[in-house]
C-alpha positions, 0 to 999 in steps of 0.5 A: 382445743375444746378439751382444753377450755373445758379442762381450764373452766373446770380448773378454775371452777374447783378452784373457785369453790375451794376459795368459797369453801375455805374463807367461811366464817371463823366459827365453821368447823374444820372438818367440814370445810374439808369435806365440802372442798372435796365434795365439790371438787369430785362433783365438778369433775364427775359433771365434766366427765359424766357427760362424756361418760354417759355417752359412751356408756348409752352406746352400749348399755344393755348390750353384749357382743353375740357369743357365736358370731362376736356381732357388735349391734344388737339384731331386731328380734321380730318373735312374739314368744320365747323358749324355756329350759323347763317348767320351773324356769318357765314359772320363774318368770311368769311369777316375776321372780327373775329377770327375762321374756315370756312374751313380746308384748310385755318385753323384748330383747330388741326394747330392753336394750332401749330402755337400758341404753336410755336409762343409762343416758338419763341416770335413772333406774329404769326404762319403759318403752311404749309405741306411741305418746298416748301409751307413754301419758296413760302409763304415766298416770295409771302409775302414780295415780288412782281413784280420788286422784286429782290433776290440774292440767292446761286447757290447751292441752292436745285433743287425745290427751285433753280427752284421756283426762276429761272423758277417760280417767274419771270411769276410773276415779281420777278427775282433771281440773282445766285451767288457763296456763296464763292465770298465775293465780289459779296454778300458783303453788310456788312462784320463783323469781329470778334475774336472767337478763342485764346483769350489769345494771347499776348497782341501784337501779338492779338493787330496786329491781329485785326488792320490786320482784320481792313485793309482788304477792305471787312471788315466794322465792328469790332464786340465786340472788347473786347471779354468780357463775363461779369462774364464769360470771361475777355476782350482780353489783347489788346490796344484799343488804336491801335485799335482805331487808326486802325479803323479811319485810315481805316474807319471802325465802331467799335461795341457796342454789346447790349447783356446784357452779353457783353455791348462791347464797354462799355461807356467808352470804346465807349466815346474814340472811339468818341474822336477818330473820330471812327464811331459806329454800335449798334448791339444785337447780337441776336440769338433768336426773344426776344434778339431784346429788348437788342437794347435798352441797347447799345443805352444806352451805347452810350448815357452815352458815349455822342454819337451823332446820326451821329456817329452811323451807324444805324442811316444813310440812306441806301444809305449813308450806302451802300456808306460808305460800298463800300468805301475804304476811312474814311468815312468823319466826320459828327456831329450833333448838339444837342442830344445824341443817344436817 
């Protein structure tokens, strides 16, 4: 029975979508319609079946029967060193040059499993295993950061972290500045706003609502201004074209969420935006690793709605961003010649 609503939801989910993708404006090329209709469609039935894929695939990732006892479950191999077939082989691997153990402290059979399994489950590319959170925070870190590495990090941190990052990692270059996760100010990089309570307020009362969160300094984005679930929940009963207005006049971005169940702003919706001079942020709204692939369904929607790369936030450099983010000021126009999003 919990198949069949899950089949129906998915029914009308990719219906839904062909609807938004096929009533775009006139001036949206065929092709890509087509292209965005079937995109979607297979990234909503790869989502319904990945997950219950996924499951099965992390019961057995990394795993094979024995060959001489036909075992199904993988045995603990308590031995801390291995057997080579010759000195070859043996340098093979101490040289990383293929794929095996040398010694149980760097590898084990009985782990890599895990950390296949888990990296099956989560999507990734790969897994380390390591036995205690303390390991797992230091590899972290020794991984993507050296010397002249700067991290901000809370004051409220736990004791053994807080100490890692204060007492140990500056002997190594790397220094930590501890902030008050309550000082929005001193951790502001990007602020998104969002509606997610009482969607069915009057269409004035949520309208002033949302241009309110629009004027406060600290914000930058407004995330899925519709607050549309396609074949779940109806868009907030709101004027967009306050919204719009709201946003120019404040020089905030408004969101094109890319998850395949929102597509908000849609085309068209993110077309007006543009006429209005309303600068754009491309975002997937993700929760899980796989949900990163939905990127390429909101850069679809900007293209149909003929949005040009300097119109998109994303595109900009860094420090372009981080200076339109800190400034209270409209952002200042900024078209480019040619192509759409691409």
């Amino acid at each position: 029975m919990r198949a069949a609503r899950a089949e129906r939801r998915e029914a009308a989910v990719v219906a839904a979508l062909a609807l938004t993708v096929w009533t775009a404006p006139a001036v949206a090329a065929p092709a890509d319609a087509v292209r965005c209709a079937v995109a979607v469609q297979l990234a909503v039935r790869r989502r319904a079946a990945g997950a219950r894929l996924a499951v099965r695939i992390g019961l057995h990732a990394g795993a094979a029967p024995d060959p001489a006892t036909g075992a199904r479950a993988t045995p603990i191999y308590q031995t801390a060193s291995f057997v080579f077939p010759d000195s070859d082989h043996a340098a093979a691997l101490f040289n990383m040059e293929r794929a095996g153990h040398v010694y149980s402290r760097i590898s084990n059979p009985t782990c890599a499993v895990l950390e296949e399994r888990i990296s099956a489950l989560e999507g990734g590319v790969g897994a380390i295993a390591v036995a205690s959170g303390q390991a797992a925070l230091h590899l972290a870190i020794a991984t993507l950061l050296g010397a002249g590495s700067h991290i901000v990090a809370s004051r409220s941190l736990y004791g053994g972290s807080h100490n890692l990052l204060h007492y140990t990692l500056p002997r190594f270059g790397i220094e930590t500045t501890f902030v008050d996760p309550r000082d929005v100010e001193m951790l502001q990089d990007l602020v998104v706003a969002a509606v997610h309570s009482r969607f069915k307020q009057p269409r004035a009362e949520m309208t002033r609502r949302i241009c309110r969160a629009l004027e406060n300094p600290y914000v930058n984005i407004l995330a899925h201004p519709t607050g549309r679930l396609i074949g779940k929940r109806e868009p907030y009963n709101v004027d967009l074209e306050a919204v719009f207005a709201a946003a120019r006049r404040h020089g905030k971005a408004l969101e094109i969420n890319s998850y395949p169940e929102r597509l908000d702003l849609n085309d068209v919706h993110a077309r007006r935006a543009r006429e209005l001079e309303v600068l754009l942020a491309i975002n997937t709204d993700t929760h899980a690793l796989d949900q990163l692939d939905s990127m390429r369904l909101g850069v679809a929607t900007a293209r149909r709605a003929w949005v040009e790369p300097a119109e998109v936030i994303n595109t900009w450099t860094l420090d372009t961003l981080r200076a339109w983010a800190r400034k209270p000021a409209p952002a200042p126009r900024r078209r480019a010649a040619g192509r759409s999003v691409r």
